[in-house]
ZAFI-171878 format. One record per atom (N, C-alpha, C, CB): residue in three letters; x, y, z; residue number from 1. Coordinates in nm, 4 decimals. Glycine has a CB too. Layout:
# residues N
(node 'ALA'; (X; Y; Z); NUM)
...
***
This chain:
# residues 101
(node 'UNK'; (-2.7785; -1.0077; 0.7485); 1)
(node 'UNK'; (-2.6940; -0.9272; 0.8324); 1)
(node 'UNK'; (-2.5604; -0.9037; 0.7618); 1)
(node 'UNK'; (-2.6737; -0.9943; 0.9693); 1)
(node 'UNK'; (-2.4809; -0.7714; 0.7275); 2)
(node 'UNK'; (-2.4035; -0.7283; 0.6982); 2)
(node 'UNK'; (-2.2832; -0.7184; 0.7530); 2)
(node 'UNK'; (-2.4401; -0.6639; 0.6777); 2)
(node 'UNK'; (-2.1813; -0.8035; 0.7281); 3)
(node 'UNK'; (-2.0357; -0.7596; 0.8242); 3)
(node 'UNK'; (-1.9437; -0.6870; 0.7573); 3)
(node 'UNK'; (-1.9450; -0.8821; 0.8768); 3)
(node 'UNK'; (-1.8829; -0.5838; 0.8593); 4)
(node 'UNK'; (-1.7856; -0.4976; 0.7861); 4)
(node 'UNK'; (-1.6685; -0.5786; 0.7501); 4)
(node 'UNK'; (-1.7409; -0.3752; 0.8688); 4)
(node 'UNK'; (-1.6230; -0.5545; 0.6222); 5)
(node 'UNK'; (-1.5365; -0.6047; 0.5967); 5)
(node 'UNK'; (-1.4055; -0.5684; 0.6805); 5)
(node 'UNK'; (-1.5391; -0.5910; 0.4803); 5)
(node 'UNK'; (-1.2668; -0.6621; 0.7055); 6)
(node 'UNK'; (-1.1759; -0.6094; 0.7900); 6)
(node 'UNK'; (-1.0419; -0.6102; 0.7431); 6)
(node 'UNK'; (-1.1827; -0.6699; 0.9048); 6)
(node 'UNK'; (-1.0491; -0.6284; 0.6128); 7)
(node 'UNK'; (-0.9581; -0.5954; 0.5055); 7)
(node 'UNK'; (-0.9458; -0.4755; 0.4028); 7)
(node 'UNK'; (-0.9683; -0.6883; 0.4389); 7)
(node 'UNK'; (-0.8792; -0.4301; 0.4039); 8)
(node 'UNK'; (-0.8461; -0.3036; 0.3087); 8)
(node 'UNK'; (-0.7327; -0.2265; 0.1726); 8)
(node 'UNK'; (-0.8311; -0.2366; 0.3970); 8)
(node 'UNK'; (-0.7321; -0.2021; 0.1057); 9)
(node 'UNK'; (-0.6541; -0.2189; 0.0198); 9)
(node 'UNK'; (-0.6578; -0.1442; -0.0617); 9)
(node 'UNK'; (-0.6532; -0.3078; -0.0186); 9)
(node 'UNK'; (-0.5488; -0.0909; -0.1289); 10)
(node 'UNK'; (-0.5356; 0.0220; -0.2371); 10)
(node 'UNK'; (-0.3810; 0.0049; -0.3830); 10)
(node 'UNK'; (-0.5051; 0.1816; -0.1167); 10)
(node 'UNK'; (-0.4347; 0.0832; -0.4312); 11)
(node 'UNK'; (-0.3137; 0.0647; -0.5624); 11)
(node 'UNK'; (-0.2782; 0.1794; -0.6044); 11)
(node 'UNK'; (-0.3563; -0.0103; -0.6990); 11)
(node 'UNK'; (-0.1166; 0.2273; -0.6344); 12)
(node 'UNK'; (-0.0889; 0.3455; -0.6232); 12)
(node 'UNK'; (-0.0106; 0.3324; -0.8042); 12)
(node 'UNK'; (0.0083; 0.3854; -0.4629); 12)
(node 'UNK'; (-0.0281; 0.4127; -0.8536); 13)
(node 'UNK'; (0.0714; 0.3606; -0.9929); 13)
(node 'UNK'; (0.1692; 0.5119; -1.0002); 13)
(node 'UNK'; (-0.0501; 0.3244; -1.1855); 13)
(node 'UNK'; (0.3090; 0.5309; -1.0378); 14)
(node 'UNK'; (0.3492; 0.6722; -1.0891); 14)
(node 'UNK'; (0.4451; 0.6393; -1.1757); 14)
(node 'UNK'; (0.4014; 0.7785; -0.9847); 14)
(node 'UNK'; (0.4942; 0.7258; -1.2121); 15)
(node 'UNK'; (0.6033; 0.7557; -1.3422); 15)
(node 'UNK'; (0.7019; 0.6306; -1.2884); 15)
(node 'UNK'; (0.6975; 0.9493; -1.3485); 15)
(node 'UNK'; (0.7945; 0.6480; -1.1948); 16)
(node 'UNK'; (0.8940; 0.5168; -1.1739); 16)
(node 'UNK'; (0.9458; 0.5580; -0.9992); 16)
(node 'UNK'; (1.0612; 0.5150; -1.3198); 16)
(node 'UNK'; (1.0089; 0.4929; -0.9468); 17)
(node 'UNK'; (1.0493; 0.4766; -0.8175); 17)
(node 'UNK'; (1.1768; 0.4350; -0.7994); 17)
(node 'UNK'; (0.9735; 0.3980; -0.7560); 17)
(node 'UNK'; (1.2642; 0.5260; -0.8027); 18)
(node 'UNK'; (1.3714; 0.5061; -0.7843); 18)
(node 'UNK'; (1.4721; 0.5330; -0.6552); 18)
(node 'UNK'; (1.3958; 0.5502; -0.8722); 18)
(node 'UNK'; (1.4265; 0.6867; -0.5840); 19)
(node 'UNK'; (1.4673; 0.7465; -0.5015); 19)
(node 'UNK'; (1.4745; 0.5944; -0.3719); 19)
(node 'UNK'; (1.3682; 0.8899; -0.4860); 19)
(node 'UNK'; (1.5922; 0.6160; -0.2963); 20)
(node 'UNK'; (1.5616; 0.4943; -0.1915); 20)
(node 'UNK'; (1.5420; 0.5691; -0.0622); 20)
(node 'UNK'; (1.6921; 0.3737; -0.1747); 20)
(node 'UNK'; (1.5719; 0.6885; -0.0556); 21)
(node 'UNK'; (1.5496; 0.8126; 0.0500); 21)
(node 'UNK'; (1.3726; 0.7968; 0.0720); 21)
(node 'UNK'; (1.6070; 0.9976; -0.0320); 21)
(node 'UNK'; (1.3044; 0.8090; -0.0682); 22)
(node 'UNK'; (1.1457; 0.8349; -0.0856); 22)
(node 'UNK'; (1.1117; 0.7144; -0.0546); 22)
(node 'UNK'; (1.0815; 0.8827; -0.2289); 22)
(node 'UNK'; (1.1702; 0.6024; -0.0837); 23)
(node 'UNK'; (1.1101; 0.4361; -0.0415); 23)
(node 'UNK'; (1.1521; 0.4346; 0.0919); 23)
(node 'UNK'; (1.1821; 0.2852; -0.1310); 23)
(node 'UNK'; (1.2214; 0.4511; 0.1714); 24)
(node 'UNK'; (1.2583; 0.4526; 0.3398); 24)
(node 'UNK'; (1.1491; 0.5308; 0.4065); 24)
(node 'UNK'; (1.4143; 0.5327; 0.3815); 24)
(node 'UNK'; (1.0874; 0.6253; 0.2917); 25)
(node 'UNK'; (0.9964; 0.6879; 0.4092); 25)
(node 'UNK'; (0.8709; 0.6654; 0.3776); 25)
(node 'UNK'; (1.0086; 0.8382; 0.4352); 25)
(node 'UNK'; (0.8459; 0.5958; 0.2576); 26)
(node 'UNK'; (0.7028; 0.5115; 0.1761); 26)
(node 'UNK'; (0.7361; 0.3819; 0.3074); 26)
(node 'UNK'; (0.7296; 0.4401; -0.0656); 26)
(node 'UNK'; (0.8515; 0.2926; 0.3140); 27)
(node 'UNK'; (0.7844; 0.1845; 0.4521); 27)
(node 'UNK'; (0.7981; 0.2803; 0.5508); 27)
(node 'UNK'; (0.8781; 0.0217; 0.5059); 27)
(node 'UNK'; (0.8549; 0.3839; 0.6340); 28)
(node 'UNK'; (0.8082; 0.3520; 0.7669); 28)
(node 'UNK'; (0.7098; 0.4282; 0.8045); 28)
(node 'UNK'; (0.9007; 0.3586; 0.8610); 28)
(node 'UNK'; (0.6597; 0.5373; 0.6200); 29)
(node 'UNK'; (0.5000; 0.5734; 0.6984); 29)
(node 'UNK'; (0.4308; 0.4151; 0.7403); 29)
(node 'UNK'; (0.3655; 0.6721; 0.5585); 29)
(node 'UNK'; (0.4530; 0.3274; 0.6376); 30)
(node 'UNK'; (0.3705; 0.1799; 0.6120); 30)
(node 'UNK'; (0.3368; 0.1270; 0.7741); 30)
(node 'UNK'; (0.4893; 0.0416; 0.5133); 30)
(node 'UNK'; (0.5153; 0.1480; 0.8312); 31)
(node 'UNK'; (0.4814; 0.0452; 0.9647); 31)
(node 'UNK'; (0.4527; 0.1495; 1.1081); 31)
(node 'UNK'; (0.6448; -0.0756; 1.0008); 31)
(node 'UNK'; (0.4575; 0.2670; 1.0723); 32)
(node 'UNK'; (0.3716; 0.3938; 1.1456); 32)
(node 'UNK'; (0.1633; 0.4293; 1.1631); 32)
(node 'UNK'; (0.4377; 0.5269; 1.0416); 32)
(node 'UNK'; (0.1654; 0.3598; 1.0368); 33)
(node 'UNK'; (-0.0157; 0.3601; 1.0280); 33)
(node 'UNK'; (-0.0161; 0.2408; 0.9888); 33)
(node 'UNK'; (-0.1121; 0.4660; 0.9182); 33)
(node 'UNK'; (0.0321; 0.1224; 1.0232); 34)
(node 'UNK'; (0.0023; 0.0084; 1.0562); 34)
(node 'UNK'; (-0.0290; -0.0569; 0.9282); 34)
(node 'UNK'; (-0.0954; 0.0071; 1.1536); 34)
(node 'UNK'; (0.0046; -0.0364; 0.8123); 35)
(node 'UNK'; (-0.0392; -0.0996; 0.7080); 35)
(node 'UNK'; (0.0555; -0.2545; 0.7255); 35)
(node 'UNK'; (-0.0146; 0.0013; 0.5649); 35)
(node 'UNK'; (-0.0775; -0.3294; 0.7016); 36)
(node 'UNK'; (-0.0160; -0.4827; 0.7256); 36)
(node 'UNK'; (0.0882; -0.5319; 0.6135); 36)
(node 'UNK'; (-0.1445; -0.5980; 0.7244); 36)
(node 'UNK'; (0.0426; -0.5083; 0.4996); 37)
(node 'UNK'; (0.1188; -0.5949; 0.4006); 37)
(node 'UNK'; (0.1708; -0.4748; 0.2821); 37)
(node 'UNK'; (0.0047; -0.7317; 0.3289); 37)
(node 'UNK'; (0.2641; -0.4335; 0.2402); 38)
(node 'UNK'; (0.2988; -0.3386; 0.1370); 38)
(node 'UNK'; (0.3885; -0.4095; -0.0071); 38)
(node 'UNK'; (0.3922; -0.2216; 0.2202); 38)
(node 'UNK'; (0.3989; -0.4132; -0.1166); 39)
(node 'UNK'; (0.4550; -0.4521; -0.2446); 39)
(node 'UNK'; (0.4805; -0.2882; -0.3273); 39)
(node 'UNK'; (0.3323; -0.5708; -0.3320); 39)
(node 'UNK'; (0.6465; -0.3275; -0.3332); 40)
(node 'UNK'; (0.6357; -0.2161; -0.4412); 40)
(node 'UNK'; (0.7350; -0.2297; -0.5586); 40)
(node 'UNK'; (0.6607; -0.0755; -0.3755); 40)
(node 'UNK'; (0.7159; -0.2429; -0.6462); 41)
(node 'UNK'; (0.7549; -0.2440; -0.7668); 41)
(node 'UNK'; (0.8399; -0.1195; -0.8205); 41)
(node 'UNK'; (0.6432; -0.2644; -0.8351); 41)
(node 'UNK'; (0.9606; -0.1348; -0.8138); 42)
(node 'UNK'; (1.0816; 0.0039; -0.8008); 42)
(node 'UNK'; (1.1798; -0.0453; -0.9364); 42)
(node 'UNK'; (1.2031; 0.0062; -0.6062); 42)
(node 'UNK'; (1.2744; 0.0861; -0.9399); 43)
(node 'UNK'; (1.3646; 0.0704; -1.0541); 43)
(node 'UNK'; (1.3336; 0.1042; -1.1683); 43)
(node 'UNK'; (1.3997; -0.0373; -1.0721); 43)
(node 'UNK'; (1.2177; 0.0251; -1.2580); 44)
(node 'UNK'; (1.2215; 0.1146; -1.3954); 44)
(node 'UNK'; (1.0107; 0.1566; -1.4113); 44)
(node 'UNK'; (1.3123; -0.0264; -1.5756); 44)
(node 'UNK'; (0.9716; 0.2024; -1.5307); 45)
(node 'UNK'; (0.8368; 0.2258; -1.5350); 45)
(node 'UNK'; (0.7549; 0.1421; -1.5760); 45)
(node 'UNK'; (0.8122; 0.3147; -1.5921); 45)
(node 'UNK'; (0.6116; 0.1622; -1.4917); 46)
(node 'UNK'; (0.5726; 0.2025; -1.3994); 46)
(node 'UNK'; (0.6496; 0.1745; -1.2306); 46)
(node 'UNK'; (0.4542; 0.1608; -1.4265); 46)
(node 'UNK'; (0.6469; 0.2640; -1.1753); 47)
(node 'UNK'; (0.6239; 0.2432; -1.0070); 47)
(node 'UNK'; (0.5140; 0.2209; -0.9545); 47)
(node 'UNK'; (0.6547; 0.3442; -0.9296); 47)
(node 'UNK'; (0.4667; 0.0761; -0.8618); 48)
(node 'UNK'; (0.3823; 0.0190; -0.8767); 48)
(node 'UNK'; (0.3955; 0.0348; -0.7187); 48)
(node 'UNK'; (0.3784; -0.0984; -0.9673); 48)
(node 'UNK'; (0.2659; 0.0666; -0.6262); 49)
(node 'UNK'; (0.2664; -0.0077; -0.4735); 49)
(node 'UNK'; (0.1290; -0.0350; -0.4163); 49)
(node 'UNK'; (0.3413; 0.0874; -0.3582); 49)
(node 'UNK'; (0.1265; -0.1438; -0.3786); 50)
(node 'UNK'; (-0.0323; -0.1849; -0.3374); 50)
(node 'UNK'; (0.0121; -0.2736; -0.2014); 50)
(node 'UNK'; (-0.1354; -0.2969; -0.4804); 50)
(node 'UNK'; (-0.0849; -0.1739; -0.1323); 51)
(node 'UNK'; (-0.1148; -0.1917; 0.0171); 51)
(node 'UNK'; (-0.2202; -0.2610; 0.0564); 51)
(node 'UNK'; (-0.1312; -0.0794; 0.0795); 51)
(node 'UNK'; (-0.2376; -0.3147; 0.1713); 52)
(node 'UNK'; (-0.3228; -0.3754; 0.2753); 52)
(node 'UNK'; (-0.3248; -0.3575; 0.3840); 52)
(node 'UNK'; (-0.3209; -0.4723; 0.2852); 52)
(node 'UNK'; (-0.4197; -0.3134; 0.4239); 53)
(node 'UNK'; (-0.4488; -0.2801; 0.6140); 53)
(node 'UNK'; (-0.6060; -0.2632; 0.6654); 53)
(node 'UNK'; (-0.3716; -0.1049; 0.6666); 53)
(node 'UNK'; (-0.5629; -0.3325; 0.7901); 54)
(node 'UNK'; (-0.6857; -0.3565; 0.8738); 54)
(node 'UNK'; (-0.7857; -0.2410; 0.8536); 54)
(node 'UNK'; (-0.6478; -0.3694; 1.0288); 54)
(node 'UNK'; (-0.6836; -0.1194; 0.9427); 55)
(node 'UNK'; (-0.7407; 0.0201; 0.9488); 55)
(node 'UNK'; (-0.7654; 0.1127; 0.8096); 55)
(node 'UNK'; (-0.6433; 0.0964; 1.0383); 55)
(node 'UNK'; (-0.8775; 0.1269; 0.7771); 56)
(node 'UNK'; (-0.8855; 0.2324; 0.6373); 56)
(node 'UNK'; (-0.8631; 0.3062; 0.6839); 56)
(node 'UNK'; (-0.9909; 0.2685; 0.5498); 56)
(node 'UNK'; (-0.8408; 0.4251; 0.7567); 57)
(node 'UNK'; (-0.8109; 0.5759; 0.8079); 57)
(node 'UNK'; (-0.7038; 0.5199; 0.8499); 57)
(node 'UNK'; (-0.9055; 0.6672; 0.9182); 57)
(node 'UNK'; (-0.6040; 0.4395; 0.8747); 58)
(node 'UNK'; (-0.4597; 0.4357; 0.8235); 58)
(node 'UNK'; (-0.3839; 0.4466; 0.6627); 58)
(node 'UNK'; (-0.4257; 0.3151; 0.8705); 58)
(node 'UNK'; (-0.4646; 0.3708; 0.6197); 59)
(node 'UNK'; (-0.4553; 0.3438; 0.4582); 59)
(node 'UNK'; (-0.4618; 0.4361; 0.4354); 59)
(node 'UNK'; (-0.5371; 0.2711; 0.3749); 59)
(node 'UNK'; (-0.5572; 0.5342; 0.4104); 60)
(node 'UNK'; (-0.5973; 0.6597; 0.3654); 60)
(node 'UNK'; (-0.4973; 0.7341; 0.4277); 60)
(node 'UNK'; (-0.7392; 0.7024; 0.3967); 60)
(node 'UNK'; (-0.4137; 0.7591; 0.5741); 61)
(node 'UNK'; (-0.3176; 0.8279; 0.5539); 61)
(node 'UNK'; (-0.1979; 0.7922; 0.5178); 61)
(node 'UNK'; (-0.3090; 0.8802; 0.6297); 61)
(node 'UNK'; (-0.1755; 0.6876; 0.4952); 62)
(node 'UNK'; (-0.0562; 0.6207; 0.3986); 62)
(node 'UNK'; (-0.0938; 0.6542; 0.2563); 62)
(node 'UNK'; (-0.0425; 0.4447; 0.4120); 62)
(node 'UNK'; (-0.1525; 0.6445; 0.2380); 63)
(node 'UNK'; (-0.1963; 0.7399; 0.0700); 63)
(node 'UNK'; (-0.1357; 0.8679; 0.0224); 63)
(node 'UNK'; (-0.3528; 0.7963; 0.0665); 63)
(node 'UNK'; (-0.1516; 0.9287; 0.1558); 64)
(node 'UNK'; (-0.1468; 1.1059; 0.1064); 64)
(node 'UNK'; (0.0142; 1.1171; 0.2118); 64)
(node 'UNK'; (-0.3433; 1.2497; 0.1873); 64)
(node 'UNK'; (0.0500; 1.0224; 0.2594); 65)
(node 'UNK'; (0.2017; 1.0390; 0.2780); 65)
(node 'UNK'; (0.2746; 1.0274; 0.1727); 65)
(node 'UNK'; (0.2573; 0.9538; 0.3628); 65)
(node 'UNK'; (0.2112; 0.9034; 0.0775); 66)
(node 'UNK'; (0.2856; 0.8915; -0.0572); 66)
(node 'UNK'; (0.2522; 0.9720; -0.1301); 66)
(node 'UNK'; (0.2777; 0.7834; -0.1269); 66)
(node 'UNK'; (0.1569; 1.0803; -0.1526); 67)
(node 'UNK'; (0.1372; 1.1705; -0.2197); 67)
(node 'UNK'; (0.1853; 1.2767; -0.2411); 67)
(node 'UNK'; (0.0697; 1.1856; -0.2087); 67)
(node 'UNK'; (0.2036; 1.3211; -0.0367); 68)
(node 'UNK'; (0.2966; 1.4540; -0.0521); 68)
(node 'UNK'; (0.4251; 1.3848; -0.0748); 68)
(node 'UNK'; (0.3037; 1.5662; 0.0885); 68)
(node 'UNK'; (0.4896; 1.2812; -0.1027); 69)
(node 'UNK'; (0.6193; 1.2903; -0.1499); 69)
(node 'UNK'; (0.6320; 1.3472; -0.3208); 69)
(node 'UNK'; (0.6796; 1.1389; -0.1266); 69)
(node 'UNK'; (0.5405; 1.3776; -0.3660); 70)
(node 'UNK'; (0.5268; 1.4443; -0.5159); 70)
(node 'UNK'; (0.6001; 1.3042; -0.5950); 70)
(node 'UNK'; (0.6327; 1.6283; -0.5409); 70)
(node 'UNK'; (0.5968; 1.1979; -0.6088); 71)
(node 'UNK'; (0.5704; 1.1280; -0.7015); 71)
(node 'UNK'; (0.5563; 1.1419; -0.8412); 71)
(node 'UNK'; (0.4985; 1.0946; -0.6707); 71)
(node 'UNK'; (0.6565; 1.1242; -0.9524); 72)
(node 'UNK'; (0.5548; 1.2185; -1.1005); 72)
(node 'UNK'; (0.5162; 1.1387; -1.1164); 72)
(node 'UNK'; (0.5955; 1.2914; -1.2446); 72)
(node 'UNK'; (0.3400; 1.1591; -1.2055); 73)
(node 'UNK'; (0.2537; 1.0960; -1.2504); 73)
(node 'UNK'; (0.2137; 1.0104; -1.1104); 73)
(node 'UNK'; (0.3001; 1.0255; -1.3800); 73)
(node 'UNK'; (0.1721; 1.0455; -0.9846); 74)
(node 'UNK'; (0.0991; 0.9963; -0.9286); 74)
(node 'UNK'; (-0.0561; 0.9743; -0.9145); 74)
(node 'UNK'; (0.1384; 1.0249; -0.8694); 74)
(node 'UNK'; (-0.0924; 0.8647; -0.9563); 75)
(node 'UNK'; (-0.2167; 0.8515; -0.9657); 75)
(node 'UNK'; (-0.2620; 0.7378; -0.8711); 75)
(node 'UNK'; (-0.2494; 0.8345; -1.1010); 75)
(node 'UNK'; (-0.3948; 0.6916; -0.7809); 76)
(node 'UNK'; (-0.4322; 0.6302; -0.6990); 76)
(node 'UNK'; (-0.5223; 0.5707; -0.8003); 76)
(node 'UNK'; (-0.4693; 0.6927; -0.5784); 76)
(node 'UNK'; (-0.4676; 0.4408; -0.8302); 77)
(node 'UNK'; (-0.5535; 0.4038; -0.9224); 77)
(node 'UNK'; (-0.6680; 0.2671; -0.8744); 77)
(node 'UNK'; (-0.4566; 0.3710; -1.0444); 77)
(node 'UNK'; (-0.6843; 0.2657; -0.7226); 78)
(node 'UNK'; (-0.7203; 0.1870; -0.6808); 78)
(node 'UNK'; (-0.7549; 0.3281; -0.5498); 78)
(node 'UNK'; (-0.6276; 0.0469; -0.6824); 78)
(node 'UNK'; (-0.8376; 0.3573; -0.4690); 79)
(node 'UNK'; (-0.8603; 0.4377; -0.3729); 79)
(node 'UNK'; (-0.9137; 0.3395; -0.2834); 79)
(node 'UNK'; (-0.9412; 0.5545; -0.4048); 79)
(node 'UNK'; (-0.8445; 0.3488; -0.1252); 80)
(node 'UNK'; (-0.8708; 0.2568; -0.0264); 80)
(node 'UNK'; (-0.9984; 0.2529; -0.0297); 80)
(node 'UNK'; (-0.8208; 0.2805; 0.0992); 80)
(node 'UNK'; (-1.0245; 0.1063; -0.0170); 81)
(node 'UNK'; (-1.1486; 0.0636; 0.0077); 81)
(node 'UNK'; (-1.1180; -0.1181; 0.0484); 81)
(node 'UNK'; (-1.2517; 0.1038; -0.1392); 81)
(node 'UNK'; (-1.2745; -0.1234; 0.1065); 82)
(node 'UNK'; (-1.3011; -0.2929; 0.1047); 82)
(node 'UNK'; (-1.2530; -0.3467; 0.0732); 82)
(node 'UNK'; (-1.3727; -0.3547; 0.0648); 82)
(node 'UNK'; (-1.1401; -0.5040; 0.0805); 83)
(node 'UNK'; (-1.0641; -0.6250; -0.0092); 83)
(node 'UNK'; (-1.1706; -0.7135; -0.0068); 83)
(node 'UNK'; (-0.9154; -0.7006; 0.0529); 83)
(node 'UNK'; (-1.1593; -0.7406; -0.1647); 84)
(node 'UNK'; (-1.2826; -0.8746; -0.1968); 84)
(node 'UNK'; (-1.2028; -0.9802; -0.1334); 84)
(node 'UNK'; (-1.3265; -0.9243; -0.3873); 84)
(node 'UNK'; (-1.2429; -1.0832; -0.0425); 85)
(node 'UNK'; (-1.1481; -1.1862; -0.0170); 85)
(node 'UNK'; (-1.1822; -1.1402; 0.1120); 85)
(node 'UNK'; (-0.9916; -1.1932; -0.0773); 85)
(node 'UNK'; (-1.0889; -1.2937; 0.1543); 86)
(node 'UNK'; (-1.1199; -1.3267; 0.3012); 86)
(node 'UNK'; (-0.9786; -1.3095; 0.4236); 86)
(node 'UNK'; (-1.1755; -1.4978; 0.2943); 86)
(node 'UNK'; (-0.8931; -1.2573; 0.3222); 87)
(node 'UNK'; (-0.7364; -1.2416; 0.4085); 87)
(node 'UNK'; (-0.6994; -1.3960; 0.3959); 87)
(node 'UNK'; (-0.7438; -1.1793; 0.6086); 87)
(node 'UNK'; (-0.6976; -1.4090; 0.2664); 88)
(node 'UNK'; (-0.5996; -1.5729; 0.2290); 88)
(node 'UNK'; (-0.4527; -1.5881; 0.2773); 88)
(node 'UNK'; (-0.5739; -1.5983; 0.0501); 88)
(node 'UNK'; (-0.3858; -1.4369; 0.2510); 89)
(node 'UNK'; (-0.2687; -1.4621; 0.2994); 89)
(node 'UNK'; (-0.2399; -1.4976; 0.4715); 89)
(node 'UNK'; (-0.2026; -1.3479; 0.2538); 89)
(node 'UNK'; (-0.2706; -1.4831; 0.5290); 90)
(node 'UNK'; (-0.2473; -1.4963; 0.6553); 90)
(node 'UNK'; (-0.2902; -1.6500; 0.6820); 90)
(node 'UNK'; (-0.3221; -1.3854; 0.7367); 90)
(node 'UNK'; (-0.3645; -1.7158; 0.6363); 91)
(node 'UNK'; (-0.4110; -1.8818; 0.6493); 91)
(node 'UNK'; (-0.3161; -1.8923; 0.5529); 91)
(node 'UNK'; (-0.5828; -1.9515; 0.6142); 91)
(node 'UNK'; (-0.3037; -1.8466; 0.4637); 92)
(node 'UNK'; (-0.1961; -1.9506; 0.4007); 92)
(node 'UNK'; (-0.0296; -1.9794; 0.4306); 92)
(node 'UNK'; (-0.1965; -1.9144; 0.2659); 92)
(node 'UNK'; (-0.0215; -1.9046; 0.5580); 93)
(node 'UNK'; (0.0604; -1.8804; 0.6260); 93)
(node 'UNK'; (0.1812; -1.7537; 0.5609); 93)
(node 'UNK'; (0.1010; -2.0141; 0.6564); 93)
(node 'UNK'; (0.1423; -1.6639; 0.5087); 94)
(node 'UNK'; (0.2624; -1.5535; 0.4374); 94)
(node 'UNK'; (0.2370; -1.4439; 0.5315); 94)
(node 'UNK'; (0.2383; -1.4947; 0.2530); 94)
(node 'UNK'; (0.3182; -1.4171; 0.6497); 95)
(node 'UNK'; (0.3015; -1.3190; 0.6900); 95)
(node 'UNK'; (0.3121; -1.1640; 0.6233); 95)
(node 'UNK'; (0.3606; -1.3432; 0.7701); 95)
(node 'UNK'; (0.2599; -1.0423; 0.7483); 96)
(node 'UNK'; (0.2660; -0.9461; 0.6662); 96)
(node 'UNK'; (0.3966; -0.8884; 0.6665); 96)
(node 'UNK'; (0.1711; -0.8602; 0.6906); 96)
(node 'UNK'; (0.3750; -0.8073; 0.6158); 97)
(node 'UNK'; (0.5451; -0.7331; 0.5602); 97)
(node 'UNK'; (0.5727; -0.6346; 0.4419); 97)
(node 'UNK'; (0.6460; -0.8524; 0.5071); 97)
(node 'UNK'; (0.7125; -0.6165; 0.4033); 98)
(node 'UNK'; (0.7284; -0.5484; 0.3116); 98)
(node 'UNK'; (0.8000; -0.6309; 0.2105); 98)
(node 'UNK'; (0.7829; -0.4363; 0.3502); 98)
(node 'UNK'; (0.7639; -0.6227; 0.0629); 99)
(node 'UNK'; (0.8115; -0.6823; -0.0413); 99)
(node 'UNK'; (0.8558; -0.6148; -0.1563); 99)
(node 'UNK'; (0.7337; -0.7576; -0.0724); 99)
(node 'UNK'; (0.9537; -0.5966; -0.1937); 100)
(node 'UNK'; (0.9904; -0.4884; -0.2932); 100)
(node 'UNK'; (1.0035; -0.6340; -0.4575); 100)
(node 'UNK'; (1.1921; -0.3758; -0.2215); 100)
(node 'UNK'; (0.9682; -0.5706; -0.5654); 101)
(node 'UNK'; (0.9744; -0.6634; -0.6315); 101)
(node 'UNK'; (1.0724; -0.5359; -0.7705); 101)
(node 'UNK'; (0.8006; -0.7523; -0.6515); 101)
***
């Protein structure tokens, strides 16, 4: 018997991320389609952001929110899908959130 997985996850890579106007509206698409956990890697190149969420048809429109922000060199180098894993973070007690690194 097959269970759907209930984790989800994607990886976004582009030229660099600097704008903080374009990152204000990269989190609150995040906490608008419910993406649980977001990391993004800002300041110099690459611009790095990899998401997690329950809902894939959230994910997927958190994708193409970050997309139409025209991003250069945006590439989805990870396209939402399935997380291998069991949602470690949450037993290991790290809630979700936003993490800029």
């Amino acid at each position: 018997m097959s269970r759907t997985p209930s984790l989800f996850n994607c990886l976004i890579r582009t030229h660099h991320i600097t704008s903080r106007k374009k990152l204000q509206r990269v989190r609150r698409a995040a906490q608008q389609l419910n993406v649980d956990w977001l990391l993004v890697r800002s300041g110099g190149s690459p611009g790095i952001m990899f998401a997690e969420a329950r809902d894939e048809k959230g994910l997927e429109e958190w994708v193409a929110t970050v997309q139409a922000l025209r991003y250069k060199d945006f590439r989805c180098v990870a396209k939402p899908a399935a997380a291998e894993g069991t949602g470690r973070r949450e037993r290991d007690g790290v809630k979700p959130g936003f993490d800029e690194t």
